[in-house]
Structure formats: C-alpha cells, structure tokens
C-alpha positions in Angstrom: 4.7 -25.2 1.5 8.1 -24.0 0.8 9.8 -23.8 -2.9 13.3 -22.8 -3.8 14.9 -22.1 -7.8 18.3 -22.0 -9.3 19.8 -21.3 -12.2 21.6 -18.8 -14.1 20.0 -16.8 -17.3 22.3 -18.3 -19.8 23.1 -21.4 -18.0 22.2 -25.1 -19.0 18.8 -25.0 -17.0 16.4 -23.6 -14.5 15.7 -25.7 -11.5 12.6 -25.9 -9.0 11.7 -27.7 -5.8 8.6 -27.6 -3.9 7.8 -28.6 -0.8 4.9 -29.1 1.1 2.1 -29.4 -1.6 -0.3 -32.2 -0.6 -0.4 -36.1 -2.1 -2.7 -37.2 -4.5 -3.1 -33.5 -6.3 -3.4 -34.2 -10.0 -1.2 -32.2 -11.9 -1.7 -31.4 -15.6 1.5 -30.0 -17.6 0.2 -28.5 -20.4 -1.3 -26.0 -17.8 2.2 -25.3 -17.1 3.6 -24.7 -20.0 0.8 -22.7 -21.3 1.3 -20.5 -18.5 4.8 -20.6 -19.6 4.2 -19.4 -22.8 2.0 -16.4 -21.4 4.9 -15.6 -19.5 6.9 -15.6 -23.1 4.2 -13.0 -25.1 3.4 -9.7 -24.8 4.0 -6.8 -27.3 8.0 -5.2 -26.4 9.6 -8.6 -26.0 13.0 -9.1 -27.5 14.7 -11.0 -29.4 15.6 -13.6 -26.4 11.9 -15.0 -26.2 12.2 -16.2 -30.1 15.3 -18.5 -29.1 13.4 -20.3 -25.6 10.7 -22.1 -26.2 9.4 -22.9 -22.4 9.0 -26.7 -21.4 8.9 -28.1 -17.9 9.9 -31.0 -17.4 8.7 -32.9 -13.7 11.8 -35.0 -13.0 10.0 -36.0 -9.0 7.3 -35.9 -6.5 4.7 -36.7 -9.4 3.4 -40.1 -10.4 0.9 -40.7 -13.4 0.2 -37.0 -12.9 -0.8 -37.1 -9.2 1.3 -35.5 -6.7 3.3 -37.7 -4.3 3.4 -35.8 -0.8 6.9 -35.7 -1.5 9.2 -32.3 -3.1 8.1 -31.8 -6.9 11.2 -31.1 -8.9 11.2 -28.9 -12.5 13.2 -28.4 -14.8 13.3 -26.2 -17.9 16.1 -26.0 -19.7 17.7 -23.0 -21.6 17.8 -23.1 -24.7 20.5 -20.2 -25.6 22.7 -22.1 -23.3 24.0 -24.1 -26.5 25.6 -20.0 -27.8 26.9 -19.4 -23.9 28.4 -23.3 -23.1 32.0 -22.2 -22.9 31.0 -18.6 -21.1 28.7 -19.7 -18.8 30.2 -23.6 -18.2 29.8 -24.9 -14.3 32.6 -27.2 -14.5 35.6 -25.7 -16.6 38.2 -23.7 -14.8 38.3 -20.2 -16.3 40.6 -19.5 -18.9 40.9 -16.4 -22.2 38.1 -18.8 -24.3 35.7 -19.2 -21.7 35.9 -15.4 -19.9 34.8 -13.9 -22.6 31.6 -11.1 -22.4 32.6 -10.0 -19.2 30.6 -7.3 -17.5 32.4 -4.6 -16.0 30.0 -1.5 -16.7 27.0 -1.9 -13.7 23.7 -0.2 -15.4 21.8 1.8 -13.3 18.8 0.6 -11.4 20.3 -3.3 -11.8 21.9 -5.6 -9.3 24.9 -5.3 -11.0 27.1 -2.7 -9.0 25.5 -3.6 -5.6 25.4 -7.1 -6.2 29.2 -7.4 -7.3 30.2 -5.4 -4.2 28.3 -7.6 -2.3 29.5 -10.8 -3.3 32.9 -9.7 -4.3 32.6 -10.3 -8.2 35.1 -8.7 -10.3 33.0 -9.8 -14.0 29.2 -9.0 -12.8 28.4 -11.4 -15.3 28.0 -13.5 -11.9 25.3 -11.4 -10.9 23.2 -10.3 -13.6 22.8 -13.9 -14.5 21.2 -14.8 -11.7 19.5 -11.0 -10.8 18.0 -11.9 -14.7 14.2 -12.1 -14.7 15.0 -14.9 -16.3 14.7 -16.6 -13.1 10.9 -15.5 -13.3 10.2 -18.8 -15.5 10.6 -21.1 -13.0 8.3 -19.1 -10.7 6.1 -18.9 -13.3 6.0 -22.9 -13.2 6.0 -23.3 -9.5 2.9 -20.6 -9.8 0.8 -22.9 -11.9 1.6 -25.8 -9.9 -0.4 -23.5 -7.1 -3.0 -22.6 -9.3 -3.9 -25.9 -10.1 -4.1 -26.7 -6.3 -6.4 -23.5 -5.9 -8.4 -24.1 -8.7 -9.4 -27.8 -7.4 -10.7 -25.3 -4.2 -13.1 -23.5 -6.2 -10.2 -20.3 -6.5 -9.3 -18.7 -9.4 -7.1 -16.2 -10.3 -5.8 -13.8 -13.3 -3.4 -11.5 -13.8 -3.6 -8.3 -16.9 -2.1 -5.2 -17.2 -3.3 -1.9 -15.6 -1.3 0.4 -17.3 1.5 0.9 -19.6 4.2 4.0 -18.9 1.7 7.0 -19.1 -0.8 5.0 -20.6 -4.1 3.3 -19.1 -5.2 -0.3 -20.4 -8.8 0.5 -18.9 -11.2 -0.7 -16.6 -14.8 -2.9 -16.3 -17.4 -2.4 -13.0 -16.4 -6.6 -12.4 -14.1 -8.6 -10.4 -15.5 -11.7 -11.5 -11.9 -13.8 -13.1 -13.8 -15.6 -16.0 -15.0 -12.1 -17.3 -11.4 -10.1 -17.3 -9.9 -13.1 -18.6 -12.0 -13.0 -21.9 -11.2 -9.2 -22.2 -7.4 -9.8 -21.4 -6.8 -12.8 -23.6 -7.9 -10.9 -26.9 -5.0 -8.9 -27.1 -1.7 -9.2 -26.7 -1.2 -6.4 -23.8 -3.5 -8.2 -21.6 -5.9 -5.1 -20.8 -9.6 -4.5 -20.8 -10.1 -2.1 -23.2 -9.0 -3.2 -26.6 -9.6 0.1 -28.2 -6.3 1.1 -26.2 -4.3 -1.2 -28.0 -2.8 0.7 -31.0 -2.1 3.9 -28.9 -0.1 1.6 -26.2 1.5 -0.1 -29.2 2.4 3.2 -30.6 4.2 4.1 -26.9 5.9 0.9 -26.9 7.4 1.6 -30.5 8.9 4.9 -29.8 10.4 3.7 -26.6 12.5 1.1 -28.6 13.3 3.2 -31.2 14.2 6.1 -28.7 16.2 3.2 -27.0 14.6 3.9 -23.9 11.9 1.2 -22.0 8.2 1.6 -20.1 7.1 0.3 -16.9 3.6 0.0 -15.8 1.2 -1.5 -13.7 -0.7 -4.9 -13.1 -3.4 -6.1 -11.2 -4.7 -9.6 -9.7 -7.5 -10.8 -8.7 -8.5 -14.0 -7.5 -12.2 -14.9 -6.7 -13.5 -17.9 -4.4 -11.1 -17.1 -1.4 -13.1 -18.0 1.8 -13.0 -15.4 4.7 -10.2 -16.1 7.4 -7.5 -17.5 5.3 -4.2 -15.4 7.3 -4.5 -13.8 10.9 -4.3 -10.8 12.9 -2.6 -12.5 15.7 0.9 -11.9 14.7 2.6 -9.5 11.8 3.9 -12.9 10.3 0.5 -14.0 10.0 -1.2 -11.4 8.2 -2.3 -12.4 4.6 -1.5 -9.1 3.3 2.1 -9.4 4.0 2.7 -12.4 2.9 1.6 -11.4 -0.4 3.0 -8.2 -0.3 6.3 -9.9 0.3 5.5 -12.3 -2.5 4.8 -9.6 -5.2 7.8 -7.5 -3.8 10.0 -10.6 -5.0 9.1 -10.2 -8.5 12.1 -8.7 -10.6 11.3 -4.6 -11.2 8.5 -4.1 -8.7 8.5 -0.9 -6.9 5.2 -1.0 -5.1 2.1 -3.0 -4.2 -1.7 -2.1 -3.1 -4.5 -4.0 -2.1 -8.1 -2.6 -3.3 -8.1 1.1 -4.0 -4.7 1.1 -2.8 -2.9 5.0 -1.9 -6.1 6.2 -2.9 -7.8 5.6 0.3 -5.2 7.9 1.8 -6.8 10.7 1.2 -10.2 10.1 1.5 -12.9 10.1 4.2 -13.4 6.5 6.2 -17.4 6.8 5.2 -16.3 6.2 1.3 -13.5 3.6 2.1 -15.0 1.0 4.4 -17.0 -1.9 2.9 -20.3 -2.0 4.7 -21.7 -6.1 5.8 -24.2 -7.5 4.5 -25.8 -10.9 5.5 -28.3 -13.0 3.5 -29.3 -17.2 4.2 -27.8 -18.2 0.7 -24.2 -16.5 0.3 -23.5 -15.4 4.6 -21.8 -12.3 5.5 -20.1 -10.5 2.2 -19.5 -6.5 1.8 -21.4 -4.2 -0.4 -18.5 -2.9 -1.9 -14.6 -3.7 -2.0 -12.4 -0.4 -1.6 -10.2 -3.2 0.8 -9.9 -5.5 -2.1 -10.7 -8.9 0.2 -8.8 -8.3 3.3 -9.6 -7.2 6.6 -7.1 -7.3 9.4 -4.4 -9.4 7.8 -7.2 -12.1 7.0 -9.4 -12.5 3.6 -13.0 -11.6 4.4 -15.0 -13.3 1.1 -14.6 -10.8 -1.0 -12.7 -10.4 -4.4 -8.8 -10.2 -3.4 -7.4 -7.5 -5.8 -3.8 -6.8 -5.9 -2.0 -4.3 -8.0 1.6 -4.0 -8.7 3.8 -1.0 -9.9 7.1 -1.9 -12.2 9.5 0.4 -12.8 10.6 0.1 -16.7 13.5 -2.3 -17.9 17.3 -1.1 -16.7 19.2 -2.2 -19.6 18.7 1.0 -22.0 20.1 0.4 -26.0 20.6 4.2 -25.2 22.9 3.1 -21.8 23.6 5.8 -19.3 26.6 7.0 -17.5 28.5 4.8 -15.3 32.1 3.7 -14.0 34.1 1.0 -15.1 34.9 -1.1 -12.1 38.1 -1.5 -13.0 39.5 1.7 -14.4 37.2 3.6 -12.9 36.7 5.8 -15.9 33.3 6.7 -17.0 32.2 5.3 -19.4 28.3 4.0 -20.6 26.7 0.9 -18.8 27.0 -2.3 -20.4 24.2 -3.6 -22.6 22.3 -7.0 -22.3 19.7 -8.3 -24.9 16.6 -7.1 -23.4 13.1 -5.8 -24.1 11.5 -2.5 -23.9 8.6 -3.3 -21.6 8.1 -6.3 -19.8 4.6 -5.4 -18.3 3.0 -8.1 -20.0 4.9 -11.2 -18.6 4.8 -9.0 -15.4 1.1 -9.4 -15.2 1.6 -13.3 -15.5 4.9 -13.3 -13.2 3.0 -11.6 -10.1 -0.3 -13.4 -10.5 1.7 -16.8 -10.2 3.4 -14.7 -7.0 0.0 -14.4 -5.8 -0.7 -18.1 -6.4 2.2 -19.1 -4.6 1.5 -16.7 -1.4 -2.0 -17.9 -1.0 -1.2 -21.9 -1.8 1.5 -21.4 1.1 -1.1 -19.8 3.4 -3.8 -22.8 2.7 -1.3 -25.1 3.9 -0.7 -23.9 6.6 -4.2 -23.6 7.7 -5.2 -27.3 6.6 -4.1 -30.3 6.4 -1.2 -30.5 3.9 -0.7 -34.3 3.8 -3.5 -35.5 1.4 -5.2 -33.0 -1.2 -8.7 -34.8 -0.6 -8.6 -34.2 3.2 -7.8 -30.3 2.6 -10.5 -30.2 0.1 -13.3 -31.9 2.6 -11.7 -29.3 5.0 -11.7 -26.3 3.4 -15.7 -27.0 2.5 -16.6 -27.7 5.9 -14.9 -24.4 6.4 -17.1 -22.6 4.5 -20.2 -23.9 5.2 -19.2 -23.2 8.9 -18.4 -19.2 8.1 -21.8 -19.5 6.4 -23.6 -20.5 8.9 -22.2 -18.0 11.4 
C-alpha cells in the first residue's frame, strides 16, 4: 500500500492516490469528513479554518462504496483558492497582476530559505505553498481511509493531546481507545483532564496576543494490534521505524517515542521491561507496557502507544529577524495567516500517520487483493499466536 498527495495551500485542490488497499473494502465518507473536520477544530486555530469547510470527494477505485482493488483517488478542494486564482493560477504565464504576494522574507524554522535554495525559487511563495500543513488534509483523508480498513480488523486507534507548550493535558491509568476517546472528545483540546482546560486556554490567549505560538505534545494509541505485525529481520522491516518515519513526516514534528519513551533512558532494565504472562483465554500478553506494544521491531499484543513532540508554529505576528533574499538587507520574516498552536489538529494529523504506517504494514503481511481474504487471514493469525 503506497499513497502519494499534491497540491498547493492556496491552489484549486488537494489531490490523493492510493495504492494497494484491498477490493471489496467498504468505505463510508462521512467517516472521512468527520475526521476532516477534527483535523479543522481545536482551540488556537486561525482565521483560515473558518473559510475551508473540508469535503472529499472519491473521484476512483470505489464503487457503491466498496473499494475496487484498483488506486482510490480524492479530492478536496480549496476553498480560498476563489481569493488566490490569479496568484496562485497553474496555467497563466506570470505577469505584474498575477505575481503579486510574493515572498521574499524566509521565517525561521520554515522551508522557506532552505527550500528556495534548494529548488532555485526566487518568490518562496513556491515553497511555502506546498511546505503548508495544509497538505496535512489530504493525509488526514488517506488516514481514515486506513482506519476504516483497521477497524474492520478489530483495530482501533485515537489520537489527543499530551501537552500544550509548558502545560500538561493529564493522564488516566488506561490504554483502552473507547475510554480516552470519551475524555478527549468533550473538549475542544482533546486532553484527559478537563479541569485543565481554562488554564491551557488562558496559555493559548496570551501567546496570540504576545504574537508568539505553542507547541506541544500528542500521543496515539491503537488497541487490537496482534503480535508479529513488522520484523526484526531487516532495519526496513522493523514496525517501529516505519512509524517513526511516518510520524516524522508530519509538518512541525521534532521527536517521537514509543511507550515511556527517553524515560527509559535513565532507568534500571528491572522497571522497564514488560514481564509475559500466559493464560488459555487471551495467550501470551505483558503485565505492564513501559515498550508501548513493540518488541524487536514487531508488535507483541499489547497497546501500541506513540507520542509525538511539535515544535510551535514558525510564522510569528511578532516575525523575527531575517534577510531579504534579494537585497539582502535585514529586515523581519514575512507573515502568513496562521494559528497560534496547532496541537490539536496535530493529535489528529499523526494518529492518521499512524493509520497509514500500520495499514501499509498489514498489507504487506497478507493478502492485499481482496479485504475478505485478509480478514479470514489475519484471524487465523491470531488464533494461531494464541494457541502457541
């Protein structure tokens, strides 16, 4: 399974293509767009997320809402495109109307500089409007095309927000999905403890009006993975990699940890290793999960828990110092409509990341030609790891 997005931030649409997902998967779009509009909400959005109002739109590889074997193509157009036509038009040759907005001030901690040098762009325009998470709403859809596969498994996932700049969202003694997602889904920070909620609001407030943003951290869990899914045979291979890769991809993520994470680092193996346990019903499982589900590249029945560090928004109202490419006089980094945290959609953005690293590694593990021979596969799988 294999999937591939274009598009620019203020350009007519965002396109996706999958490969690789199995015939005869039935597909449900309002799951998509709900998703969709998760990825939209969040306390610290900007002004941006009151213009789009997400819709994909299947345009191939589904029929009467089943999956055809064949590449799955979305589409979700851009609504602010209609302000940006002559800016940001694929077709017209530049000219004084249509080069307008130009971007010749990199910010800090962007693609902009890099990216321009890279590519040789003199208006970085071309780069930030692809760099744009922006881009992330097409993942987001390809994410819940993948959760829909691993759902129809018996695998579930969520994503919520660990922490906000300085400040903690809280925690519950569970890793069961249905339970975090009835704490995170009352509030509109996505975090445990709703008694944290006005303080984190407060933070978020004085970041915009200091013009400044806040990063923070998420977490993912997904319950239902059977033991083995990855290998230890080769680096490619291992599950933790792949996903690490995955979450790595998402704009503004600095860092990512499985389980207890940099923690473990500086404590004794006795209080880090999950002991086995065996018992006729449930197989071999772990009496504890300081690994968060994997072992050796390869889930091991367990909880996977994945958390994600992002570093805070670069585009400042406040900009800092930088160089104009073209004078090379100092001046302050250009400004882009942006928001002043985007942890929220962050937690929703890696889960799908998540999604889509563990639907690729199910397909390559089973049969990928016909959803109801994978599913007959995958259970004769784990009755044979409980019967080991």
């Amino acid at each position: 399974m294999e999937f591939m997005t274009a598009g620019e931030s203020h350009g007519p649409q965002l396109t996706g293509v999958i490969t690789g997902i199995p015939a005869g998967l039935a597909i449900d779009v309002t799951s998509i767009n709900d998703a969709l509009a998760k990825r939209q909400g969040g306390y610290g959005r900007g002004a941006r997320q009151k213009i789009e109002h997400d819709q994909v739109q299947i345009v191939g590889g589904v029929r009467h809402g089943v999956t055809l074997g064949g590449p799955i193509a979305l589409v979700i157009v851009n609504r602010d495109h209609d302000h940006w036509q002559a800016i940001m038009d694929p077709v017209a040759k530049a000219n004084p109307e249509n080069t307008l907005r130009q971007v010749q001030r990199p910010r800090a901690g962007h693609a902009d500089l890099v990216g321009g040098q890279k590519y040789g762009h003199r208006d970085l325009r071309n780069v930030l409007e692809r760099s744009s998470a922006r881009e992330t709403a097409m993942k987001v859809a390809i994410g819940a095309v993948c959760e829909q596969l691993l759902a129809a498994l018996g695998i579930h996932l969520v994503g919520y927000v660990q922490s906000v700049g300085a400040h903690d969202g809280g925690r519950i003694e569970t890793d069961d999905v249905t339970a975090i997602k009835a704490a995170v889904n009352a509030n509109d920070l996505r975090v445990l403890d709703a008694n944290r909620v006005s303080a984190i609001h407060a933070a978020i407030d004085d970041a915009r009006h200091a013009g400044d943003t806040l990063g923070g951290t998420v977490r993912v869990v997904a319950n239902g993975l059977p033991a083995g899914i990855g290998s230890y045979t080769t680096a490619p291979a291992k599950l933790d990699g792949q996903i690490a890769a995955a979450v790595m991809s998402v704009n503004a993520i600095k860092g990512v940890a499985f389980g207890d994470g940099f923690a473990v680092a500086d404590r004794p193996g006795s209080t880090v290793m999950d002991a086995i346990t065996w018992d006729a019903d449930h197989g071999y499982q772990r009496a504890s999960n300081h690994l968060g589900g994997l072992e050796g590249g390869m889930t091991n029945g367990m909880p996977l828990v994945v958390t994600a560090a992002m570093k805070p928004i670069p585009t400042l109202y406040h900009p800092l110092p930088s160089v104009n490419i073209e004078t090379k006089a100092v001046s302050l980094a250009n400004v882009e409509r942006s928001d002043t945290t985007a942890i929220v959609p962050a937690s929703i953005v890696v889960e799908m990341a998540v999604a889509i690293a563990l639907t690729q590694a199910l397909c390559a593990q089973f049969d990928d030609s016909n959803f109801a021979r994978m599913k007959a596969q995958v259970a004769a799988y784990r009755e044979e790891l409980r019967r080991f």
